[in-house]
Every structure is written in structure tokens, then in C-alpha cells.
N, C-alpha and C positions, 0 to 999 in steps of 0.2 A: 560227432562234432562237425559242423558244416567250418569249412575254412575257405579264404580267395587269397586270393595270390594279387598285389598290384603293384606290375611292375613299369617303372619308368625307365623307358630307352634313350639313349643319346644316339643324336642324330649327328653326322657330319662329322665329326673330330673326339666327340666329345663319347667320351666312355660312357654305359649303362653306368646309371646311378646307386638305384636301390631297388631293393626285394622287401614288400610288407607283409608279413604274413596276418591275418587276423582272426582272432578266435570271435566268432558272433554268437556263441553264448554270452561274454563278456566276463568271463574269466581273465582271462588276460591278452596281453598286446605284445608280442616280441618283434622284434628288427630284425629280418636278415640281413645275412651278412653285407656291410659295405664292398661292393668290388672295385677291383682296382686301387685297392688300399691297404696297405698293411697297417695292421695296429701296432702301432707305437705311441709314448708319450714323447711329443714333441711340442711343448709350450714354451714360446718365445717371447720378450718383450718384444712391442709394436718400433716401427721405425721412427713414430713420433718420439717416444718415450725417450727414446736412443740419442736424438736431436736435441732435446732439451736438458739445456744446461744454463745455473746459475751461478755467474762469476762470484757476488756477492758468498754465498754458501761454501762456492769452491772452494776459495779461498780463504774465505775464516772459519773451515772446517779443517782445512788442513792447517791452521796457524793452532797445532797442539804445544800449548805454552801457557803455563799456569801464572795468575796471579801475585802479587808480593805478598806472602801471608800474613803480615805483620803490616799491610794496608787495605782500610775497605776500598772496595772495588767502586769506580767512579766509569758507570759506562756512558758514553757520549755515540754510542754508534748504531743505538736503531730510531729509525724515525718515526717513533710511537710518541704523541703526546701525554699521553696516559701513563707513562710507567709510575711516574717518581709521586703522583697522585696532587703536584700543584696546580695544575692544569686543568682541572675538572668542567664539563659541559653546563650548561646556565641550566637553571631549575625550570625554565618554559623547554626545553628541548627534553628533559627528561617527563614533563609533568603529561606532556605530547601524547608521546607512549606509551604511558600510564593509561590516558582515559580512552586512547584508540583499545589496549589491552582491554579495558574492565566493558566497553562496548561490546565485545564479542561481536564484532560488524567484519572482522579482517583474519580471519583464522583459515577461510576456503583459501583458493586454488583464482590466482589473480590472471591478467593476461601479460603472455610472455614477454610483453614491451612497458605491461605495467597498467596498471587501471588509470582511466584515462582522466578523470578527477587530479588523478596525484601529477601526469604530465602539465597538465593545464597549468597547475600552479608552480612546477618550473618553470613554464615556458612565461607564465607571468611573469616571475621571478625577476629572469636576464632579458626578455626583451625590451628591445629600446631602438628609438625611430633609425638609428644606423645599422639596427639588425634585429628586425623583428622575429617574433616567434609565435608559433603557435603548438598545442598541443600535439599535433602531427609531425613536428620537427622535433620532438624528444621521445628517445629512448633510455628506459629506467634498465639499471642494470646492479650486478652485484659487486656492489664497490668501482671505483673508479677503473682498477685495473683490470676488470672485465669489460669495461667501454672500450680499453684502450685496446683491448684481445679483440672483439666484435669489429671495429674501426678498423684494424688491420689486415683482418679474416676480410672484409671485404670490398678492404680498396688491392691489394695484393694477391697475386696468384704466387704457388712454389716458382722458383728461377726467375723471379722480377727478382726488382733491390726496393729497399727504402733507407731515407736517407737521416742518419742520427745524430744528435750531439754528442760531444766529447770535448769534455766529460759529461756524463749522463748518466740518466737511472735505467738501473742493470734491467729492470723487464722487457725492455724494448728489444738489446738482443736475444734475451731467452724465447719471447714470444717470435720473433720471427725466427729465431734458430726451427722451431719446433715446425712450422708451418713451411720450412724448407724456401724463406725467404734471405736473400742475401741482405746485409745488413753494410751501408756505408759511412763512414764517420766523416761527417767533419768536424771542426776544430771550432770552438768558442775562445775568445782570448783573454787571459786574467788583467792583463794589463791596460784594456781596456771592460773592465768588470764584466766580462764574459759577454761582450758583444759577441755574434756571430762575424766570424773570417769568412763574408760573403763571396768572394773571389772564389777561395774554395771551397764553397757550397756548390756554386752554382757550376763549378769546374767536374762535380760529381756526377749530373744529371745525366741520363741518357737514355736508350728508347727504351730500356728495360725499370725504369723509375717509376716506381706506382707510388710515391708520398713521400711529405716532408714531416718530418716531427717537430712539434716546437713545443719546448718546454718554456713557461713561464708564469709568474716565478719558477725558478730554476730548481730541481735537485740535480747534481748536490750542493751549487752555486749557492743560492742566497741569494741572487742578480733575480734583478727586471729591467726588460726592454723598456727603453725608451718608444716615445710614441712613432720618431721619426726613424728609429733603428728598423719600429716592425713593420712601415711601411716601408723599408727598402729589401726586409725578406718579403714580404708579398710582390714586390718587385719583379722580384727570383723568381719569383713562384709563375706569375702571372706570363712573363717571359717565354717559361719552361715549361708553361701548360701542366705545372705539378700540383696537385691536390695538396692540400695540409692537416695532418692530425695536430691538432693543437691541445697538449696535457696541461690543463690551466686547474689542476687540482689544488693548487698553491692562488688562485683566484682571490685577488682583494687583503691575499695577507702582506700587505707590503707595510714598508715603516711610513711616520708622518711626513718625511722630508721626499717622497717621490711617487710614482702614481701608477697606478695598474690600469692598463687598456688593452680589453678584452681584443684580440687580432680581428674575431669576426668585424668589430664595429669598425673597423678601418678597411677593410675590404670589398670594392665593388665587383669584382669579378673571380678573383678564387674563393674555389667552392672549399669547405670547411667542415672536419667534422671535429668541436672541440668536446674534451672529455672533462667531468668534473664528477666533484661528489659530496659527502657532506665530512668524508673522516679526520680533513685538517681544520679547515675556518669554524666547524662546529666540534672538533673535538672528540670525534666517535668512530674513529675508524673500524672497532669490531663490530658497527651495524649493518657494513655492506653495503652502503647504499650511495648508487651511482649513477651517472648520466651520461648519454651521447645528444649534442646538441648539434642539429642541420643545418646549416647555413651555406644556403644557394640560391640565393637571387637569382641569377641569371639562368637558373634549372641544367644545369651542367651534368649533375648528378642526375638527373633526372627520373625515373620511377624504377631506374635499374638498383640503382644503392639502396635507393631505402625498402624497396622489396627486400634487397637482399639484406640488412640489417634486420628486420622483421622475422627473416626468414634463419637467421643465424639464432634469435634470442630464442628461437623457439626449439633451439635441443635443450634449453632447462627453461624451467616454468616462472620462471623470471628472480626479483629479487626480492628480497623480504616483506612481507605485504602489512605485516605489524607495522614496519617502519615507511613503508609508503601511506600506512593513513594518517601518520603523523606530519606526512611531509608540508601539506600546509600550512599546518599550527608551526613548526619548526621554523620555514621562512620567514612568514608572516609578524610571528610576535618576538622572535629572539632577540630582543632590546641591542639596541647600537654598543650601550658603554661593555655589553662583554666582548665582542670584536672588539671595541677600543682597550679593553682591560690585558687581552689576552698579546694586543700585537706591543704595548707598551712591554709587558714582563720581557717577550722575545728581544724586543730594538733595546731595551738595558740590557739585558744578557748578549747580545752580540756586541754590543758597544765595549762589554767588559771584557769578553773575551779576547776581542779585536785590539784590544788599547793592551793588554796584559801580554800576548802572544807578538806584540810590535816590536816590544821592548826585550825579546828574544833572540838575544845571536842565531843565524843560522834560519831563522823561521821569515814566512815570508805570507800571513794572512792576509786574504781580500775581502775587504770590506765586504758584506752581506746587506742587502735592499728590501730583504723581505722574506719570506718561505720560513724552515726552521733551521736551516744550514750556514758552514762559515768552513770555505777550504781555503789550506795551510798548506804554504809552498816548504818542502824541505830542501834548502842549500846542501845537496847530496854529500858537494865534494868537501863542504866543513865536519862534512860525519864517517867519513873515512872507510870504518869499520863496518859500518852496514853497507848490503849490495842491493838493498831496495829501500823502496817505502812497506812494504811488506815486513824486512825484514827489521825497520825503525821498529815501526808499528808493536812488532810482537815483543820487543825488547823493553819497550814503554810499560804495555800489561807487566811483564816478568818484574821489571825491575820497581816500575809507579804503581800498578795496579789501577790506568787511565787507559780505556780501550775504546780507541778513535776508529772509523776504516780506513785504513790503505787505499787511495787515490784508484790504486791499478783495479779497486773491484769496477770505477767507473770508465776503465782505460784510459785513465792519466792519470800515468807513473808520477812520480817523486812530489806526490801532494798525500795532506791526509783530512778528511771531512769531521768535523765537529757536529752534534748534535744539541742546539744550542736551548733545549725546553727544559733541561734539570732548572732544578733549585738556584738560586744566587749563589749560595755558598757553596755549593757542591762546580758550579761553574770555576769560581775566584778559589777554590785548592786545588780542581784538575789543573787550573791553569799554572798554579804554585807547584805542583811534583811535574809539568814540562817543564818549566824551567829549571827545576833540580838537573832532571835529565836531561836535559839539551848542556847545560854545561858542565854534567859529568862528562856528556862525547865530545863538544864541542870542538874541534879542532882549525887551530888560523893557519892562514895559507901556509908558513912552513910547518908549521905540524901535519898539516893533513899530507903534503907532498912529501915531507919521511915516512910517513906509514905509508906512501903508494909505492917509496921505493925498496921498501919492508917487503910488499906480498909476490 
């Protein structure tokens, strides 16, 4: 049996590698031994893995607290249109996918930013003479919150910041936890429907600031910027030399009495990467299907981002190619009155909720403008007995079998977020067993200051 030997040396610091031995009959192939290794198993999660963490999860995994079993369960806390099945997507969005399916034109292997037919007709979509588009400035992606991942990944390096709302939806810090980016809050204010506290926006900036996030419509608010609020964050921005991710996945669902303007169309000079998709205003969120849109007049960005956007889509081979050949027929024909159908159901259902939860001791709801959300101020010190909104929250399930989230998943304590897509009825009895509960606890100011001099 002829055998060779080929062996790799390390040069300079670095240990000999490896010994090959090979049989050139081809019988077989053995490794010599690794040197300078001992065998061991030593399998470790990655430092990413380790980083990444979801308050949301955290927290209503550890809320172990069972139901009233003697009431059905009225959950108002994931923001899925789809669950309670009132909701349902228009028969041109499904009928889409149907004949892209029976085509068999869309089954290969598309390009990683998305075949360029289906950008096109995004970019047709949103463009408009204060913020043009063209198929070069979108990126298709999987679902909105892989725009907001890719958007991230590449305005951000680990040890920058970016800059968040609060209260806010929990991905923003998980994705930058995980990417070893620092994550800073500032404050929206309820009392003025979750305007941004630009003072302390802009008090946050610093030379380690790689973006601002702007949610609008809001999770888990229910709020939309006014037209002259968002040109005084671009203000900020523009000042600050700070870039903005703008998460406009909530785009166009606002109620009849006030008006959505897209950030891009109001900005002449900060550059923009807004994120959107089809899972809320179309009703489909388990189809995955998402966008990043470019907006940089002034080429600010300039071939560096969106190389590197290009360059990021391309560790997966994009997003569902079924549903990107749909995506034309889905813009294009999805008739008006179900957008009008779908936003009237939500603007009664927050109206009733909002008028039902007013007229509650203790409770402190703010009006909702749009999106599918409605947060509930809780009067802490008239509930005595609980030490959080966390632990309201889980007393509600126990005792109403009504499971809201606790404010704190979005880092702001003593509120709790309604999910406002169930059924009517199912809205107008959650709303009937909080008010059982709030004045089972309810406590007026001397009640509540005897239990504090009780503990």
C-alpha cells in the first residue's frame, strides 16, 4: 500500500496543525492526530446566543400563574391579527398566491434582495414626488423584523449605541443586545399621546450614536406623530448628524380623525432606512414578507450602506419567493374599503375600550390614533397590594382569566398594553372582569396609606 504523509507547519507562533495520512488505493482516509490539542468535548453556546435576550418572553415566561378556571381565557396580549379569525385577509391577497402557486414560475431560488420585478412594484408602491423610489432603493426581506435586523447590522458596529423609545417594542433591544450594541432610551410622553421628550432625545446623542429609531404608528402606543412633531425629530436628527431607522410597519393604519406621514416624505437631508411589510395593514404576518426602503437624496449613505445591506441579505437567500410573486397583484388590487373595513373594526374597538377603561377607578388609558394597541396607566398607589404592573397583571389572568402584557416588557413600569383586534364582545367582557378587578383592589387614598402602614 503506497501512503504520503502531508503535513502542515505553523510558522511564527502558531503550532504544526495537522498530519494526513492517505491511503491511495482508496480504501480509506484517516486524520492523524491533531497536535497540540487534547480531545475533549467542549461545546459551548456562542457569545451571541448568550447576549440575546427577550424581555417580552422573560417575563411572561416567568409569570407562572394559572387562569380562573371557571372563566374562558380573554387574551389581549399578542399582536397577531389573525388569532380570534375576525380579521381575515381580502380574497385578492389570498387569490395572489394562489395563481403565483398554480404558476410554478416562483418555486427556484430568488436573489437575496429579492427579484427585482417584485422591488419595482414596492418602490412603485411608496414612491411619491417628496420621496422617490426606485427598485434599487428596496430591499425584500423576511418579515419586517428582519429589515429592522439588516437596518441595524448595518448602520451599527458592537460598542456604538442606538437610540430607542420608551416604551417600545422589545426587538430593538434584543437585536442590539445580541450584536453587542448599546441600546438608549428615551422617553415618549403619555400625556401628551406619546410625543417624543425631544430635549431628552437629543440630550442622548453622542459620538458613539449610530441611529435613531422611530416607531410610527407606535407599538405599543397606538399614537401617530403629527406632521410637525416628526419634522422637529428630524430636527434632532439633522442637527445630530444621526441617521434614522424608521419601523412604519404600522404604515397607513391610523384612524379617520388624524393622518399618517410617512418621515421619509418630510425630510430633505437625513438619510433614512424605513422598515415595513405586509403582516399588519394586509393581515398576514405568518407570510414573512418585508421591506427596507432607502431614502437618501442627498447620497449620505452613499454606496457604502447599501453594498453593505446587499451584502448582509445575502447570508440567507432572501424571503419567500411564493409571496414576492404575489406582491404585485397584492398592492395593486387589494380594494380600499378592506383597509377601510379593517381600520373602522379597530377605531370601534379602541373607542370602546378606551370609554369602558375611563370610567375605571385607578385606571388611566390613552387614547390610541391607530396601530392595534391601547396602554393603561395603573394608579399603583390605589392598588396597594401589588409591587408591580407585572404583578397586577398576573393577578388579573388568576383571578379574571384577562392576560394583558405588563408595560415593564416594554420598559415602562406601571402601565399595561391591550391588544385591541379580538372580537367586540370579547373586547366589552375583558373590559367588564377589569372592572370587577380593579374594584375588588381598588384602594382610596386612606385605604391605600393603611396597608402601607400594614407592610
Amino acid at each position: 500500500m503506497d501512503s504520503y504523509v502531508i503535513q502542515v507547519n505553523g510558522r511564527g507562533d502558531h503550532a504544526p496543525v495537522l498530519d494526513v495520512h492517505l491511503n491511495t488505493n482508496g480504501n480509506s482516509l484517516s486524520l492523524g492526530k491533531v497536535k497540540g490539542r487534547k480531545p475533549r468535548w467542549a461545546v459551548r453556546a456562542s457569545e451571541m446566543s448568550k447576549k440575546t435576550f427577550n424581555p417580552v418572553r422573560a417575563i411572561v415566561d416567568s409569570m407562572k400563574v394559572e387562569p380562573n378556571p371557571k372563566k374562558a381565557i380573554i387574551s389581549l396580549s399578542l399582536g397577531d391579527p389573525t388569532v380570534f379569525g375576525n380579521l381575515p385577509t381580502n380574497d385578492e391577497v389570498t387569490q395572489a398566491v394562489k395563481e403565483v402557486l398554480d404558476s410554478g414560475h416562483y418555486n427556484g431560488y430568488a436573489p437575496s434582495v429579492g427579484y427585482k420585478s417584485c422591488r419595482e412594484a414596492v418602490a412603485a408602491y411608496y414612491s411619491c414626488p417628496e420621496a422617490p423610489l426606485q427598485a434599487q432603493d428596496v430591499i425584500l426581506t423576511s418579515g419586517c423584523s428582519q429589515a429592522i435586523e439588516l437596518a441595524l447590522a448595518v448602520l451599527a458596529n458592537p460598542g456604538q449605541n442606538i437610540l430607542v423609545p420608551r416604551p417600545g417594542f422589545s426587538l430593538y433591544k434584543t437585536l442590539a443586545m445580541s450584536m453587542g450594541i448599546e441600546v438608549k432610551f428615551y422617553n415618549l410622553l403619555p400625556e401628551k399621546s406619546w410625543e417624543i421628550d425631544l430635549k431628552h432625545l437629543e440630550s442622548l446623542v453622542d459620538e458613539k450614536t449610530a441611529c435613531l429609531i422611530v416607531n410610527n404608528p407606535s407599538n405599543p402606543c397606538g399614537s401617530v406623530f403629527s406632521k410637525s412633531h416628526l419634522q422637529k425629530i428630524l430636527a434632532v436628527a439633522s442637527r445630530q448628524c444621526v441617521p434614522i431607522l424608521a419601523d412604519e410597519i404600522y404604515g397607513d393604519m391610523v384612524f379617520a380623525d388624524c393622518k399618517y406621514e410617512p418621515i421619509a416624505t418630510l425630510s430633505t437631508n437625513v438619510p433614512i432606512l424605513s422598515c415595513g411589510g405586509l403582516a399588519k395593514r394586509w393581515l398576514v404576518p405568518g407570510w414573512r414578507m418585508g421591506w427596507i426602503l432607502i431614502h437618501d437624496r442627498r447620497d449620505i449613505f452613499g454606496n457604502e450602506i447599501r453594498d453593505g445591506l446587499v451584502r448582509l441579505s445575502q447570508r440567507i437567500l432572501g424571503p419567500c419567493t411564493i409571496v414576492q410573486g404575489a406582491l404585485e397583484h397584492i398592492l395593486d388590487r387589494t380594494p380600499p374599503e378592506f383597509y377601510h373595513n379593517t381600520l373602522s373594526i379597530l377605531k370601534s374597538n379602541a373607542d370602546l375600550c378606551y370609554a369602558a377603561l375611563s370610567a375605571i377607578p385607578g385606571l388611566q388609558p390613552v387614547q390610541p390614533a391607530g396601530a392595534m394597541y391601547l396602554m393603561v396607566g395603573i394608579e399603583m398607589e390605589h392598588f396597594p397590594e401589588f409591587e408591580s404592573d407585572v404583578e397586577f397583571t398576573e393577578r388579573l389572568i388568576s383571578e379574571q382569566s384577562v392576560f394583558c402584557l405588563p408595560a415593564t416588557c416594554f420598559e415602562y413600569p406601571n402601565f399595561f398594553r391591550v391588544v385591541i383586534t379580538v372580537p367586540e364582545e370579547m373586547i366589552l367582557e375583558a373590559c367588564s372582569r377589569i372592572q370587577e378587578f380593579c374594584e375588588t383592589h381598588y384602594q382610596g387614598a386612606e385605604g391605600a396609606q393603611d396597608m402601607e402602614c400594614d407592610k
